[in-house]
N, C-alpha and C positions, 0 to 999 in steps of 0.2 A: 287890862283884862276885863275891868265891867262894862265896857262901853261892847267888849267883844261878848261877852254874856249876853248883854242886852240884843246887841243882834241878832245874834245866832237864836236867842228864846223867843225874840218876835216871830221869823220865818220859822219856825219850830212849832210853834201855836200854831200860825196863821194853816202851815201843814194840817198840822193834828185837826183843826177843825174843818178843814175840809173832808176831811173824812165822812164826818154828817153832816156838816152845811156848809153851802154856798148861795150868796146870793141871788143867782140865775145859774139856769140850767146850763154848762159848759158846752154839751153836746148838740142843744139846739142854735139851729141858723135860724136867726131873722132879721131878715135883708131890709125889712123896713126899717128897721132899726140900726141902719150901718152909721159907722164915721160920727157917731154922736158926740157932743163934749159932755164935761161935766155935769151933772144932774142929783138929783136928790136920790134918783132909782141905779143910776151908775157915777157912784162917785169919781171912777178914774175914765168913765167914754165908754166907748164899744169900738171893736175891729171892725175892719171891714164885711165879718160877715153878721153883726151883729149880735156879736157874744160880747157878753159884760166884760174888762178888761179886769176888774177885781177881782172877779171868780175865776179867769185864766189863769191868773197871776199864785193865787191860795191854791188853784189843783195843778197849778204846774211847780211851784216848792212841795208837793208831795211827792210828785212825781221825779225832782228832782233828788230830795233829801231820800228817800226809800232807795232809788238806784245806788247813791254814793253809799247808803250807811250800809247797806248787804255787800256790797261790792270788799266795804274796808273789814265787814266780819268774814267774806270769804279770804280775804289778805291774812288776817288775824288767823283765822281758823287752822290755814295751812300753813304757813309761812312764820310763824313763830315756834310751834312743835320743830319745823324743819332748820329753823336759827339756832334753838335748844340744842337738837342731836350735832347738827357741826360746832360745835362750843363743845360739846361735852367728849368731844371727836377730835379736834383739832389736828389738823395733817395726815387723818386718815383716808381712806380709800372711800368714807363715808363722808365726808366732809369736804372733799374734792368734786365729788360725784353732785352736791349738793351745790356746791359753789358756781361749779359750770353751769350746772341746768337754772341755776339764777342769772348768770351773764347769758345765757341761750334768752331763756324768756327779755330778758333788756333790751336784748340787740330791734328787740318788734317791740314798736311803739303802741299804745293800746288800740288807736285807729286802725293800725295795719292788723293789729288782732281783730280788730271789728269788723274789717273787711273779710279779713278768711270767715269765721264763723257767720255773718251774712251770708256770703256764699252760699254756704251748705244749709244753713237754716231757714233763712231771709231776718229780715230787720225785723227789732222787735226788742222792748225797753230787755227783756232777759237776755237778749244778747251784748246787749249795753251794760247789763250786771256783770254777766260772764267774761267780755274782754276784760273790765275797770278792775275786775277781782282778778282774775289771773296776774294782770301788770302789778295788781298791789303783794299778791303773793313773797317775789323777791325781795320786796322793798321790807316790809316786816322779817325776812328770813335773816336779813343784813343784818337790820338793828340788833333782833334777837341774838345774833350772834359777838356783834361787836360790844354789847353791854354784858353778852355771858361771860366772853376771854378772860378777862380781868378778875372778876369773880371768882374763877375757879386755882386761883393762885393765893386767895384768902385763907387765912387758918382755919377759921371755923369750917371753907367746904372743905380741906384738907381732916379735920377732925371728923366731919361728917364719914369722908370715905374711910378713913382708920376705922369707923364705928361699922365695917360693912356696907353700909348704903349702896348702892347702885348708880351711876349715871343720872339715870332713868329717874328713880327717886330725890337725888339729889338737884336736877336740873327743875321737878315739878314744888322742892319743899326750900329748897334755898334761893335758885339761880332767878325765877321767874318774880318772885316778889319783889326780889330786888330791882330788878328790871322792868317792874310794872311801869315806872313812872315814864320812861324812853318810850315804853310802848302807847300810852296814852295822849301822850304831847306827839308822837311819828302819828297815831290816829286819827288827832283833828287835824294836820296837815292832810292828810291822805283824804280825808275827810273831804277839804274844800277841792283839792285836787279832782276828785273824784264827782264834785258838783260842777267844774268847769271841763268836765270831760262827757258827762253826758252832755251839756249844751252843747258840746263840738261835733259828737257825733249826733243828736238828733239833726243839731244843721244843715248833717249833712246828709241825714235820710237813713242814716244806722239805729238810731234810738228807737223811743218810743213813738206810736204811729199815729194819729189821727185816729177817732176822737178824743183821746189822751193828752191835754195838755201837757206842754212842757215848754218851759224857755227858751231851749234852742230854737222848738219849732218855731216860737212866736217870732224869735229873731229871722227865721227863715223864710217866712211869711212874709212879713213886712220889708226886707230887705228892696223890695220894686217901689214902695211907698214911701220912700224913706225921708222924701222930698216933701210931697203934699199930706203923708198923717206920719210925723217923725216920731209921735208918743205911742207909735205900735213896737216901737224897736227902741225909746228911750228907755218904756217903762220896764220892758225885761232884763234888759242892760244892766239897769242901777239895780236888779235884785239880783242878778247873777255877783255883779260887782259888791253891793253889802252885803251878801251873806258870804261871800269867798274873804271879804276885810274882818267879817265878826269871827270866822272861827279863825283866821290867822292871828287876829287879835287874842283871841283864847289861848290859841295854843301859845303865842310867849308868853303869856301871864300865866298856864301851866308850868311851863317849861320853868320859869324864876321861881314858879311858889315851889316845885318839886326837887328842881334841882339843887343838891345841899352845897355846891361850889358856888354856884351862882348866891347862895345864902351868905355864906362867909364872906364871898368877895363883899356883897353889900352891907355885911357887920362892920 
């Protein structure tokens, strides 16, 4: 779990400070300055068009971590209210109705959702938000639901409802605290998920556009180079790759500190 902290808080910085600084300007080309190595002024080289490779790298974890983290609160936002009511439903006409249109959304993979909303919009990091979040929608609806069932055969939510309560109430003051920790540990899954889904569709020209960095891009770029400058498509690799190990890394060592089975068994 620290080594996964540690990750995750590095690209996490390295994000946030791009926000106000980077070492060179992202959006400018200078081609005098292509294919550099190593130097005092670009410590990791320059691309082929002569952008600094350290400053791609810090505005393209922005741009990656900003897509995935809205994406998993548009998941969050819908998709656990909608987990709560089929929990607090079970077998109903409401709870079925909800079930199905979570297997509907499944059956389209987020790409193929990228596709259709391209379509009609064209490419553009917000449509890359809007497919990641819809796919994550179901996925939170599930958990919500499969960590509510159980819960609501508990005395205490049984005494809640004798007390009058409501569903409604009962699912916001009992069901959901309980189930904060499923929901938090499903988050930074969803999370790294959600970082190796925008590299897939920027790759492919769905994402975020130019002059926008983003990792996919980079990989997309350099894909014809890969021979004669291979650190244009190693160095985004290994960040896509450690930041998707640090927050998996997080979430089992979530997952062990929160989960009270996993506690016991390790008693």
């Amino acid at each position: 779990m620290i080594i996964g902290a540690v990750l995750t808080a590095i690209f996490a910085l390295a994000a946030l400070l791009s926000v106000v600084w980077v070492p060179h300007d992202t959006s400018v080309l200078n081609i005098s300055q292509r294919s550099l190595g190593i130097s005092g002024a670009h410590p990791l080289g320059t691309d082929h068009f002569g952008r600094d490779m350290l400053s791609m790298l810090m505005a393209g974890a922005r741009t990656s971590i900003a897509v995935a983290l809205v994406a998993v609160g548009i998941g969050i936002a819908l998709g656990v209210p909608l987990g709560l009511a089929a929990g607090a439903n079970r077998g109903s006409w409401l709870d079925e109705i909800i079930m199905r249109g979570n297997d509907l959304i499944f059956a389209f993979p987020s790409l193929v959702i990228a596709i259709l909303i391209t379509a009609v919009f064209g490419p553009s990091a917000l449509n890359a938000i809007l497919a990641i979040g819809i796919f994550n929608i179901p996925v939170f609806a599930r958990v919500a639901r499969g960590g509510a069932l159980p819960l609501w055969t508990l005395d205490y939510v049984m005494a809640a409802r004798v007390a009058g309560k409501g569903r409604t109430l009962i699912s916001a003051q009992h069901i959901l605290p309980n189930i904060a920790s499923l929901l938090i540990v499903q988050a930074t899954i969803q999370f790294s998920l959600g970082i190796l889904a925008e590299a897939a569709l920027s790759y492919v020209g769905l994402g975020a556009q130019p002059p926008t960095p983003s990792w996919g891009r980079m990989l997309a770029d350099a894909q014809t180079m890969i021979y004669s400058e291979p650190q244009l498509a190693i160095l985004p690799g290994l960040a896509i790759v450690f930041m998707v190990l640090g927050l998996n890394l997080l979430g089992d060592g979530l997952r062990d500190a929160l989960d009270p089975r996993l506690r016991r068994v390790r008693g």
